[in-house]
C-alpha positions as CSV (number, residue, x, y, z in Angstrom):
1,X,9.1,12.1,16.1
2,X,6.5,13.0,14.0
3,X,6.7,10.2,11.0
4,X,6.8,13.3,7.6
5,X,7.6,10.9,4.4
6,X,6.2,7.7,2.8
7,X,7.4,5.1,-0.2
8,X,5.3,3.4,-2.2
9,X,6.6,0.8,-3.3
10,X,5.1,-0.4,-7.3
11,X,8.0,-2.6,-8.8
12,X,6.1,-5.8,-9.1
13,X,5.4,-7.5,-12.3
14,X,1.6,-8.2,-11.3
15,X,1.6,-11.9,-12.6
16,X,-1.2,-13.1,-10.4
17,X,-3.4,-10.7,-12.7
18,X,-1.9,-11.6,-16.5
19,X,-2.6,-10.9,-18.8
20,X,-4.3,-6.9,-17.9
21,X,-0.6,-6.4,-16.3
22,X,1.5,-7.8,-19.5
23,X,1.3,-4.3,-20.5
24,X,-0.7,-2.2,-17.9
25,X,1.1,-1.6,-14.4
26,X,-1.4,-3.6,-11.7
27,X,-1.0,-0.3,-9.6
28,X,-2.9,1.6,-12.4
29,X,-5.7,-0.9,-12.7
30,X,-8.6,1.0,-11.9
31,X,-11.3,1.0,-9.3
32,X,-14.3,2.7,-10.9
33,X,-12.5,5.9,-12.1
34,X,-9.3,6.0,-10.5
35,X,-6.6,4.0,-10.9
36,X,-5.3,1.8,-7.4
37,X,-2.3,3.8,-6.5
38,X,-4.3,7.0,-6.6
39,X,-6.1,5.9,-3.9
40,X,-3.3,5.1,-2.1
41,X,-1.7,8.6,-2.4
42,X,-5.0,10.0,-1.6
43,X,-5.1,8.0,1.9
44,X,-1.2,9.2,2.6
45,X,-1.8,12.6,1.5
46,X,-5.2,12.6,4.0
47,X,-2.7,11.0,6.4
48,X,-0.7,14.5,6.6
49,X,2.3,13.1,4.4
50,X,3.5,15.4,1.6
51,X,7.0,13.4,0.9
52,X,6.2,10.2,-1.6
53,X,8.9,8.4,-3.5
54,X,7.4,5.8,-5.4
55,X,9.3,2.8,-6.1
56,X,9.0,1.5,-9.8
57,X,10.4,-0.7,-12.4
58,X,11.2,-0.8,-16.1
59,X,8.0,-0.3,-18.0
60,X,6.3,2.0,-15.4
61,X,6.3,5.5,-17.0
62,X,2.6,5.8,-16.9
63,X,2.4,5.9,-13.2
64,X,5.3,8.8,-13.2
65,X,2.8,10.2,-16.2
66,X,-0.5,10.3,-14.1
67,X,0.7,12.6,-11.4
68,X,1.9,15.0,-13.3
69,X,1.0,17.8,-15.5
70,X,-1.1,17.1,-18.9
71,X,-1.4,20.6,-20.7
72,X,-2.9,19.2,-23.9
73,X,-6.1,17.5,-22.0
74,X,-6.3,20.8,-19.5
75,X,-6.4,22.8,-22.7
76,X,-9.1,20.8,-24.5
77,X,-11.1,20.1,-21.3
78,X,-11.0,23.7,-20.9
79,X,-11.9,24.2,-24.4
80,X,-14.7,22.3,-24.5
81,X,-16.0,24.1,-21.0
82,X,-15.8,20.6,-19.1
83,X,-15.1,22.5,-15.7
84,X,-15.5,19.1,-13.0
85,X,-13.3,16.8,-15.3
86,X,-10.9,20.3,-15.8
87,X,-11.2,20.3,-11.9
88,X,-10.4,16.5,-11.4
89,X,-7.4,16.3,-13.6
90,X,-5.7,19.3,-11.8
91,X,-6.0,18.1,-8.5
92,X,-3.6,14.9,-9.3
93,X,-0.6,16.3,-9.7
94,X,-1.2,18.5,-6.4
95,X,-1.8,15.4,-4.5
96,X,1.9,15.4,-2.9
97,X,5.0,16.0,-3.7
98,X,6.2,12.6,-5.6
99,X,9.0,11.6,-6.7
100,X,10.4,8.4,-8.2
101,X,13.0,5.7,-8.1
102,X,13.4,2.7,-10.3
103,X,14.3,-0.6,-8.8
104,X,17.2,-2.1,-11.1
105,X,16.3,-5.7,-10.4
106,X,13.7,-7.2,-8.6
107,X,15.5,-8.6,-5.8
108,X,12.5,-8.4,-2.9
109,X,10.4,-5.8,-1.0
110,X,14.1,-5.2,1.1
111,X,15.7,-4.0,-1.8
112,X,13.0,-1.9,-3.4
113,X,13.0,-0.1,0.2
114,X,16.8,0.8,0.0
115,X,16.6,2.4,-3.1
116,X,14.8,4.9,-0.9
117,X,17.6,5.3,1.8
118,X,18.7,8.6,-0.3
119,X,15.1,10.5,0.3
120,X,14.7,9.1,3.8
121,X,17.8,9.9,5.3
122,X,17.5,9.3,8.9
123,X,13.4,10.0,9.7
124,X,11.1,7.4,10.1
125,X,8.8,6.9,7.5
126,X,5.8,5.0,6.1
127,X,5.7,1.8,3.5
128,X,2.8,1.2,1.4
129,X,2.8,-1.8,-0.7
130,X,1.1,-0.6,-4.1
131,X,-1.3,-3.3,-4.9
132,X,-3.1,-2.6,-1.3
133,X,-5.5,-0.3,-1.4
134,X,-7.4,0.8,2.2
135,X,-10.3,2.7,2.2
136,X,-12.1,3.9,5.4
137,X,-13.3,6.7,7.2
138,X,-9.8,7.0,9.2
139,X,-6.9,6.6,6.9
140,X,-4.8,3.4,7.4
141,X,-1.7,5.1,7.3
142,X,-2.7,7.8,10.0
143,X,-3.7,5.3,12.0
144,X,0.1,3.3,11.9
145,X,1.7,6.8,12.3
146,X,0.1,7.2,15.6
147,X,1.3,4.3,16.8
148,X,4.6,4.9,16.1
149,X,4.6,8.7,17.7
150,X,2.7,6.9,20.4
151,X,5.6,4.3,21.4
152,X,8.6,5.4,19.2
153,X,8.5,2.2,17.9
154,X,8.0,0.6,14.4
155,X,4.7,0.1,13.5
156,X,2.5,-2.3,11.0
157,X,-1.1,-2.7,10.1
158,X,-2.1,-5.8,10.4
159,X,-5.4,-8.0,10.4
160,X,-6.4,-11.7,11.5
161,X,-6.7,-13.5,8.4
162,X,-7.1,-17.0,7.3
163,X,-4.6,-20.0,8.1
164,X,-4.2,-20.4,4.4
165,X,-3.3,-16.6,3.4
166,X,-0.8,-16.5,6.7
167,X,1.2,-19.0,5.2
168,X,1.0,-16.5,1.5
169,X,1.7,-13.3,3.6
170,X,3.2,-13.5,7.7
171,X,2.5,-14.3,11.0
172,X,3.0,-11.9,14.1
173,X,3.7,-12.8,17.8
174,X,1.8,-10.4,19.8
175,X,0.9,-9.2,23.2
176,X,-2.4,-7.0,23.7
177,X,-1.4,-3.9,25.1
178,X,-4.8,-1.6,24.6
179,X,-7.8,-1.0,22.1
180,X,-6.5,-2.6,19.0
181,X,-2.8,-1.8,19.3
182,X,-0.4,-5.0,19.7
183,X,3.1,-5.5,20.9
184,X,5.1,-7.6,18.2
185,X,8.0,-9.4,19.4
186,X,9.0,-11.6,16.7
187,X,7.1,-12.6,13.4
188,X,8.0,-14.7,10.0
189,X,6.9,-14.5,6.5
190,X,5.3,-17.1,4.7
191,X,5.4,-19.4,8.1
192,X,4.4,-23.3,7.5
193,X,1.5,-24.0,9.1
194,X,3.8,-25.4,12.4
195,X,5.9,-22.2,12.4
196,X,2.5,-19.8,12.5
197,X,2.5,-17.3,16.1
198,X,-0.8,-16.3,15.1
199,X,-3.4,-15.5,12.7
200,X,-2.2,-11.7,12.3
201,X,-0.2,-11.2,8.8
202,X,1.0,-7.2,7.9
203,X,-1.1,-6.2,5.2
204,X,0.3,-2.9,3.4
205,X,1.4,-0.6,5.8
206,X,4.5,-0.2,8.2
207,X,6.3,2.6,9.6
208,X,9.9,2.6,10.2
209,X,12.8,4.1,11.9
210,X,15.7,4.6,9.9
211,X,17.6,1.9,11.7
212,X,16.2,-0.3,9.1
213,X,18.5,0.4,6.0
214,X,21.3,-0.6,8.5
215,X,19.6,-4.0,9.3
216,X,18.7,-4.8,5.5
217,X,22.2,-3.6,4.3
218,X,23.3,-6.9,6.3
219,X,20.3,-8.7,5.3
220,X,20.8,-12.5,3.7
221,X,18.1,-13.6,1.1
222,X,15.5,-14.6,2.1
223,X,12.2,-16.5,0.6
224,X,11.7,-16.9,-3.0
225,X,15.8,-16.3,-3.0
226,X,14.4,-12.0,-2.4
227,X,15.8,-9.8,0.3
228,X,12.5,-9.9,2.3
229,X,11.4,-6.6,4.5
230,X,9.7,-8.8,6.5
231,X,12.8,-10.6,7.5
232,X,14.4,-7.2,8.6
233,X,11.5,-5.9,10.8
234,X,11.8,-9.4,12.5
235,X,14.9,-8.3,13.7
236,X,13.6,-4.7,14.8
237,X,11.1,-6.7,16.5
238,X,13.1,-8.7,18.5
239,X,16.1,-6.2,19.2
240,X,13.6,-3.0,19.7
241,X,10.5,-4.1,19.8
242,X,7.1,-3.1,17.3
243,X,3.8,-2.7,17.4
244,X,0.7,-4.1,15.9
245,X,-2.4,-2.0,15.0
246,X,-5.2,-4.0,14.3
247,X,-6.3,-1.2,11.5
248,X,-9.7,0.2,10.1
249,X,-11.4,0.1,7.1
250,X,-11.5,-1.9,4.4
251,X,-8.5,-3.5,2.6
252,X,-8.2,-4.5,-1.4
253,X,-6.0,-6.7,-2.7
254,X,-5.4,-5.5,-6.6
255,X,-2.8,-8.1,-6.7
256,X,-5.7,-10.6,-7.0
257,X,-8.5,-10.8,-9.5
258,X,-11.1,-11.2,-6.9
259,X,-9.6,-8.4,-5.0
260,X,-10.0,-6.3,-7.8
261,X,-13.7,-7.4,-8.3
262,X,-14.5,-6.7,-5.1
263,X,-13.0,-3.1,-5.3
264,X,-14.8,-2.4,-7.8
265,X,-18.4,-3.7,-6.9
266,X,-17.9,-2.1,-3.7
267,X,-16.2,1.4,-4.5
268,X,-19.1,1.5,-7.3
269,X,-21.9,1.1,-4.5
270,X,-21.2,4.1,-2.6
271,X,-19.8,6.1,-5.8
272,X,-22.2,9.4,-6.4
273,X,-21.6,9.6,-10.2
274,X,-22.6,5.7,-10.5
275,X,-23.8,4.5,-7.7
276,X,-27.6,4.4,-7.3
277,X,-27.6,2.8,-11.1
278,X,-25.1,0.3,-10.0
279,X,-27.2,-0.5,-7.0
280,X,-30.1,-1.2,-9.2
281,X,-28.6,-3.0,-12.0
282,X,-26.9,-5.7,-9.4
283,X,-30.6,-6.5,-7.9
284,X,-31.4,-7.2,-11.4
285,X,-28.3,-9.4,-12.0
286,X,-28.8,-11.2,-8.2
287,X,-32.0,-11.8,-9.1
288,X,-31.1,-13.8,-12.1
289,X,-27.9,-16.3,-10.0
């Protein structure tokens, strides 16, 4: 079954990166010119995926403001013969079709993903956490799609990371089955470093059958006292089976303030408004460190 919708899911408060998130939303902080969660509907959208709900909380109304229409700034960009920006600003809102949901409490990434039971219904569909941004040649969520209309099973993209951010994120136990595509037969979130299967944690991407409302309807609370995804794709692991997909390209945590750094320093490299000036002007700071 071809995998046709996707939630984002933007309800966290972003405390890791006070005080810019006391009154901007983490997802909007920017990477160059675009704020992180347009990049994320950008890689969906490249993906083939047309259906988003994002997931929000109280406080969020830019985000629902920067995907839609602003006639004012067309008319003045327009006005003032400003064609490319004109260009730019139009294209957001025809990005996808969004829509949004608001969390009522923040109770875990379990229960920001039933608030989206309604627009699922019962197709399988892609989560995207939305302080991970991706960017590569192949798009991160195409590439956990094809695993899923590959085996028919649930999907995640995950990468081998260090013992120390296992134990801040999940641990997967695996079996190779070809190229960089995993079977998952059981996994844990947050693990100690005793309870650890292996260095591969989920970073930001999952699909799902729509089994998975039924599983965390009945889910208890988990870690942090939240009703944990994580805990519910560890039964779909262990009753159905998933696989892993050892993804490309190159992940950004804008949860993080070196995350964000790096986003930006590296985004800005390759940018061709900025880049070649950016280029030059970090040679001159390297020079001086």
């Amino acid at each position: 079954m071809k995998v046709r919708k996707a939630v984002i899911l933007a309800a966290g408060f972003g405390t890791r990166v006070l005080p810019a998130t006391k009154s901007m939303p983490k997802e909007m902080l920017t990477i160059v010119d675009k704020p992180a969660i347009q990049y994320i509907v950008e890689e969906v959208s490249r993906a083939g995926i047309e259906d988003i709900l994002i997931v929000l909380s109280r406080g969020k109304n830019v985000v629902e403001d920067h995907f839609d229409r602003s006639p004012d700034l067309e008319r003045q960009l327009e006005k003032a013969g400003k064609t490319e920006f004109l260009e730019t600003v139009k294209k957001i809102p025809k990005l996808a079709k969004i829509q949004f949901v608001r969390q009522q409490e923040m109770k875990g990434t379990g229960d920001a993903v039933m608030s989206a039971r309604t627009f699922i219904g019962d197709e399988p569909f892609v989560v995207l956490y939305g302080d991970d941004v991706i960017i590569g040649e192949d798009p991160a969520t195409a590439q956990v799609c094809r695993a899923f209309e590959e085996t028919g099973k649930g999907a995640v993209a995950m990468k081998e990371v260090p013992t120390e951010l296992v134990m801040k994120y999940s641990s997967m136990k695996v079996d190779h089955l070809h190229d960089n595509v995993y079977n998952i037969s059981d996994m844990i979130e947050k693990p100690k470093p005793e309870e650890m299967f292996s260095n591969f944690s989920i970073l930001g991407r999952c699909v799902l059958p729509s089994k998975i409302f039924d599983i965390l309807e009945k889910l208890p609370v988990g870690a942090g006292g939240e009703y944990q995804l994580t805990d519910a794709m560890k039964e779909l692991a262990r009753t159905d089976g998933m696989v892993g997909v050892d993804f490309t390209g190159t992940r950004y945590d804008m949860g993080n303030k070196l995350g964000i750094l790096k986003a930006i320093v590296e985004v800005g490299l390759d940018h061709p408004e900025v880049g070649e000036g950016f280029r030059e002007y970090l040679k001159e700071i390297s020079a001086k460190l």
